[in-house]
C-alpha positions in Angstrom: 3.8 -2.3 -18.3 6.6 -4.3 -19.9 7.7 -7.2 -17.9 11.4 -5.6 -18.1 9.8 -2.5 -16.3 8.0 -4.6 -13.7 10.7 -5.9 -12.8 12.8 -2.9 -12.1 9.3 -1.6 -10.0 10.1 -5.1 -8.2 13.7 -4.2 -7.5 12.7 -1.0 -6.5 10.0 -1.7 -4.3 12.6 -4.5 -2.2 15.3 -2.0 -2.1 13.0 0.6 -0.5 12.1 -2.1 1.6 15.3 -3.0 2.6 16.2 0.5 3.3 13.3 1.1 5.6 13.9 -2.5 7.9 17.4 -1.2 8.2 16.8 2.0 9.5 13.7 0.3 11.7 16.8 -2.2 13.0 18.9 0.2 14.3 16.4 2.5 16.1 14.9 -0.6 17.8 14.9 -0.8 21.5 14.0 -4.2 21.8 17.0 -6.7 20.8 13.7 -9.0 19.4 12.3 -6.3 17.5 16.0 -5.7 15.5 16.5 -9.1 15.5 13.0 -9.2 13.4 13.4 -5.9 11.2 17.0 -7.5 10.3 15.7 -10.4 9.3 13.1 -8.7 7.1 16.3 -6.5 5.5 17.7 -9.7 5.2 14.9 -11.1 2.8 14.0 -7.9 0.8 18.1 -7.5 -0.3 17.7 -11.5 -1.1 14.3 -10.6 -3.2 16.2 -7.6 -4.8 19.0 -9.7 -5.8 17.3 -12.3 -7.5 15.2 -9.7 -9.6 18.1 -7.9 -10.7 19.4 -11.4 -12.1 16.3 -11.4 -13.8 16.6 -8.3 -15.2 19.5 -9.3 -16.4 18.9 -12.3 -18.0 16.0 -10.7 -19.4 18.2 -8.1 -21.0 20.5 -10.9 -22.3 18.0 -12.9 -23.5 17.5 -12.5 -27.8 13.8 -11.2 -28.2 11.4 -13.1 -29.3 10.0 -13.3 -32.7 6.5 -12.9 -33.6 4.5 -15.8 -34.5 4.5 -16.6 -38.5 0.6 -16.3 -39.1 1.0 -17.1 -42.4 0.3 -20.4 -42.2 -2.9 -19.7 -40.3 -4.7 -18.5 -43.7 
């Protein structure tokens, strides 16, 4: 797995998250309980943010070249 696609499982992963707490807020009879899933939805869309900057940057980023093993010999 490249490290651009692991990241985009990342950001995935925390938006499904984020989706799920959501839904889990809302349908929560105990004001604690929503209080709780909100604050989880709260950190999954902060997690999903900062991988998508990382994607980014990784996408912006020039690639890197290959070693020069010709002075190995």
């Amino acid at each position: 797995m490249t490290e651009d696609s692991s990241t985009d499982a990342l950001r995935a992963t925390q938006e499904g998250r984020e989706r799920v707490e959501r839904e889990q807020a809302q349908v929560s009879d105990a004001p604690e309980e929503a209080q709780a899933h909100e604050r989880r939805a709260d950190k999954a869309a902060y997690l999903r943010e900062r991988l998508e900057a990382r994607a980014e940057s990784e996408r912006a980023a020039p690639p890197t070249p290959a070693p020069d093993r010709s002075a190995d010999s």
